[in-house]
N, C-alpha and C positions, 0 to 999 in steps of 0.2 A: 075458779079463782086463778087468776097468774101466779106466777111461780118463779121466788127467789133463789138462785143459788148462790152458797157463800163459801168459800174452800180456801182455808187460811194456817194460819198457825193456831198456837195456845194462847194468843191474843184472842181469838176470833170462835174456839169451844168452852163448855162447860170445865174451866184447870180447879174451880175451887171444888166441886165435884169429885172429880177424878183425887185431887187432893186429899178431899175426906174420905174415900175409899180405901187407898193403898195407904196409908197411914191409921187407917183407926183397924184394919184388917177387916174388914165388913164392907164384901165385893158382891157385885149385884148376883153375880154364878154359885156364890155361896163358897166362894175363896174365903179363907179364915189368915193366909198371913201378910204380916204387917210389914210394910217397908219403912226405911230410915228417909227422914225429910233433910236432906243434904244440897246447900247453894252454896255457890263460889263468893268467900269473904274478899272483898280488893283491902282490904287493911292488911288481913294475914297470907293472902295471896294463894290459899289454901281451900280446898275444898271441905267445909263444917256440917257436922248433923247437929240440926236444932229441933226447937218441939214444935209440933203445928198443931196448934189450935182450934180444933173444928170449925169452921164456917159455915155461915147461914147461905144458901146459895141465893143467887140473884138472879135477872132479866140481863142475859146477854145481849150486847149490842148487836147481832145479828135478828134475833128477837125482837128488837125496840124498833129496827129498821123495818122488818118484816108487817110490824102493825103498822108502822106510818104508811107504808103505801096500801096497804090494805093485800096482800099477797101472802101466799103459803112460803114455808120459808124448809129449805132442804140445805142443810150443812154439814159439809163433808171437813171440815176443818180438823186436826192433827195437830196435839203435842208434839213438838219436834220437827214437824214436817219442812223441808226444805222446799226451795223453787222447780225443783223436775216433779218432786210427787206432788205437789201444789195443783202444776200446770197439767200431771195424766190426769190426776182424778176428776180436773175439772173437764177438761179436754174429752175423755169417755164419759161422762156425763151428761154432757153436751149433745154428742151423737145420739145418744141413745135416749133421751125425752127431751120433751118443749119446754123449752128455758124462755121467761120472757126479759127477767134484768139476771143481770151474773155481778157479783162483787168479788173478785179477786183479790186475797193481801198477800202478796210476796213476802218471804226472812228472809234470813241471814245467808250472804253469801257462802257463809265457809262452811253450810251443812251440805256435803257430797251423798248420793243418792244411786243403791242399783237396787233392782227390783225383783220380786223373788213371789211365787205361789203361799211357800208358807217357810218358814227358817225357823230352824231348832238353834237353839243357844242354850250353853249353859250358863247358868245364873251365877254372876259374881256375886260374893261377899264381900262391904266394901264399908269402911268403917276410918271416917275424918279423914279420905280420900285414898286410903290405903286399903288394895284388894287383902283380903283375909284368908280368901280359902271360897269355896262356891259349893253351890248343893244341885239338883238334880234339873235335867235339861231341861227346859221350856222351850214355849213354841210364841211365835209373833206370827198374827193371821189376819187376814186385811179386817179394816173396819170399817163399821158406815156404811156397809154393802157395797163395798169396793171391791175389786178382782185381783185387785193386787197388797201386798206389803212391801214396805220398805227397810233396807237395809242400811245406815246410815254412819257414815264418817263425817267426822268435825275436823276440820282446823281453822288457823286465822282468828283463834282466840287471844286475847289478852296475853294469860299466859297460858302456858302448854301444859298446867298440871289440872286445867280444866277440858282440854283435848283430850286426852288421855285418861280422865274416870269418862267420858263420853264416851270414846273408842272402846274402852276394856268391858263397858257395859255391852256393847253390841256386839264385842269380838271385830273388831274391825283397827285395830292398831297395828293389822301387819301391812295395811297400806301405807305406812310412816316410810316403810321403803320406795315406796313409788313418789311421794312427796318430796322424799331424798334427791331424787330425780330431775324433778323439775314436774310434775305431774298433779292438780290441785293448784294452780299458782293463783297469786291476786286477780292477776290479768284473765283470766282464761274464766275466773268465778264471775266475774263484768261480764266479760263477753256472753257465757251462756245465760246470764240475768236479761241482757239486752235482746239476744235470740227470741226467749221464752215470753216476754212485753213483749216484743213485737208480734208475734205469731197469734198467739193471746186475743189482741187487739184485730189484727185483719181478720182471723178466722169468724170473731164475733160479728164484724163488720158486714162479712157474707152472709152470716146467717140472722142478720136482721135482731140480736141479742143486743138488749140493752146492755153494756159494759161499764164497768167502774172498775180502778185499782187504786189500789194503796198499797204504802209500804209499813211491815207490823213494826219491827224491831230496824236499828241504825245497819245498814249494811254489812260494814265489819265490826270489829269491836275496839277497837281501839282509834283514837285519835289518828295519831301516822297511816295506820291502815285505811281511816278513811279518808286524809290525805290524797293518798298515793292511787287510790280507786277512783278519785275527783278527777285526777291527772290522766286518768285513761279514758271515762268516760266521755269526759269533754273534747275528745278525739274519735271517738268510734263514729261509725259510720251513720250505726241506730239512731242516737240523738235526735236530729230533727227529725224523726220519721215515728217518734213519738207522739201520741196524743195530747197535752198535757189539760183536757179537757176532758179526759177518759179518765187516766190517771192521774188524779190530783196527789200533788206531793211531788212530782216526778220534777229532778232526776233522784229523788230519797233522800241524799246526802245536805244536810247545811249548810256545807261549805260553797256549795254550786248553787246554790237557791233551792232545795229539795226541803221536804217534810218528812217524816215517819211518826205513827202511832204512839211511839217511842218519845219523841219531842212533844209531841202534844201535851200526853199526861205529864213531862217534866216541865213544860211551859207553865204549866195550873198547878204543880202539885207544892204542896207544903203539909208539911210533918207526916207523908204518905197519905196525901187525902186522896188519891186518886188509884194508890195502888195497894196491895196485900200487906206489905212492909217496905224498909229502908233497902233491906235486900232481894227481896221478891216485887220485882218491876212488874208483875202480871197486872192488871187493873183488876179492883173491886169493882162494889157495885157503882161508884158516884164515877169510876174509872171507865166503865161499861155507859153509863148514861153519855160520858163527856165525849166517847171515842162515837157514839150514836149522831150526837150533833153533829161531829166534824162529818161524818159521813153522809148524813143527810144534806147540809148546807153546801152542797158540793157547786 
């Protein structure tokens, strides 16, 4: 049977899953502790722990795609995963088996990404956005049968006090000083976004791989940010050396004529019929079937 690969964010795996996991304390390895369910509130501008729910898991759009063409389906997709880990894991994957269709979905520019065998972290304690105190080191080790893990800084959020429980989660807040700098900028997040599509795309192009891309989540997070990213790209060099027949959506942004996964489910949604809640934008299951069509009717 031909074979799908799908290497995305938390749009694109099993989050209700993993959800019910580190929240109920009942982890497949026989982990017993429980994490706090904590999303960024825009009313209080704060980071909240609320109560989740247990969820019925559902049919992934990766999934629903996988049976429409009648192919094996291998997804490497990643909570969190930004544009560089997107582009290795699919990228060594690639090399190394016969791929016949590839569906790439690009995030958020402002997740920065270096790569590491295995990283020890200790574990914050971290309670309505305020670290507490931390307990004993952990390890982050590749998944998915992947060779690598990722070590991951955020910025170009909204506001910075959701940078910042992101950072202090991963230990990675001492890059605020390179940021400082000029190091991480709007402009430079474009550029290596535009690099990684392009590369993406020709590499598939020589190896005879059927390609698709999407974009999961709005580029940056804010309005002005996406703005001022509209204002770069429609400058860059990349642009017409895009597909947009490959990747549909592209250039992401709505401002320029772009789509993202993002818009779509807000295009349909009312009273979160398409997503987990008012603050958790992940798609449900009717959120997973709707992101299946747009992918399919490409």
């Amino acid at each position: 049977m031909s074979k799908l690969l799908v290497v995305g964010d938390s749009y694109c795996m099993n989050y209700i899953r993993m959800r019910n996991h580190i929240h109920s304390g009942q982890w497949p390895d026989g982990t017993t502790r429980k994490e706090p369910y904590e999303l960024f509130d825009q009313k209080t501008k704060k980071v909240k722990q609320f109560k989740w729910e247990k969820l019925k898991e559902c049919k992934l759009w990766p999934e629903i795609v996988a049976e429409h063409y009648n192919m094996d389906l291998v997804n490497l997709s990643e909570s969190g995963a930004g544009n560089i880990s997107i582009y290795s894991m699919a990228l060594d994957y690639i090399v190394s088996n016969k791929v016949d269709k590839a569906i790439i979905v690009w995030s958020g520019f402002g997740r920065w990404e270096f790569e590491a065998l295995k990283i020890k972290l200790k574990k914050r304690l971290i309670r309505n956005g305020e670290i507490i105190g931390d307990y004993k080191t952990g390890n982050i080790k590749p998944k998915n049968n992947t060779r690598s893990t990722w070590l991951r800084y955020h910025n170009h959020s909204t506001d910075k006090h959701l940078d910042e429980y992101n950072n202090f989660q991963h230990q990675t807040n001492e890059f605020d000083n390179l940021a400082e700098v000029g190091a991480f900028s709007l402009e430079t997040s474009v550029y290596n976004w535009f690099r990684l599509v392009f590369s993406m795309q020709e590499i598939c192009k020589s190896l005879k791989i059927d390609l698709k891309m999407f974009q999961s989540v709005r580029p940056l997070k804010s309005h002005p940010q996406n703005i001022e990213a509209s204002k770069v790209m429609i400058k860059d060099p990349y642009l017409p050396k895009i597909d947009d027949k490959i990747f549909k959506g592209f250039p992401a942004i709505n401002y320029i004529g772009g789509t993202c996964f993002s818009d779509v489910l807000r295009e349909m949604q009312k009273d979160s019929r398409y997503t987990i809640s008012e603050l958790d934008k992940h798609p449900n299951e009717e959120g997973h079937k709707l992101l299946a069509e747009y992918v399919i009717n490409d």
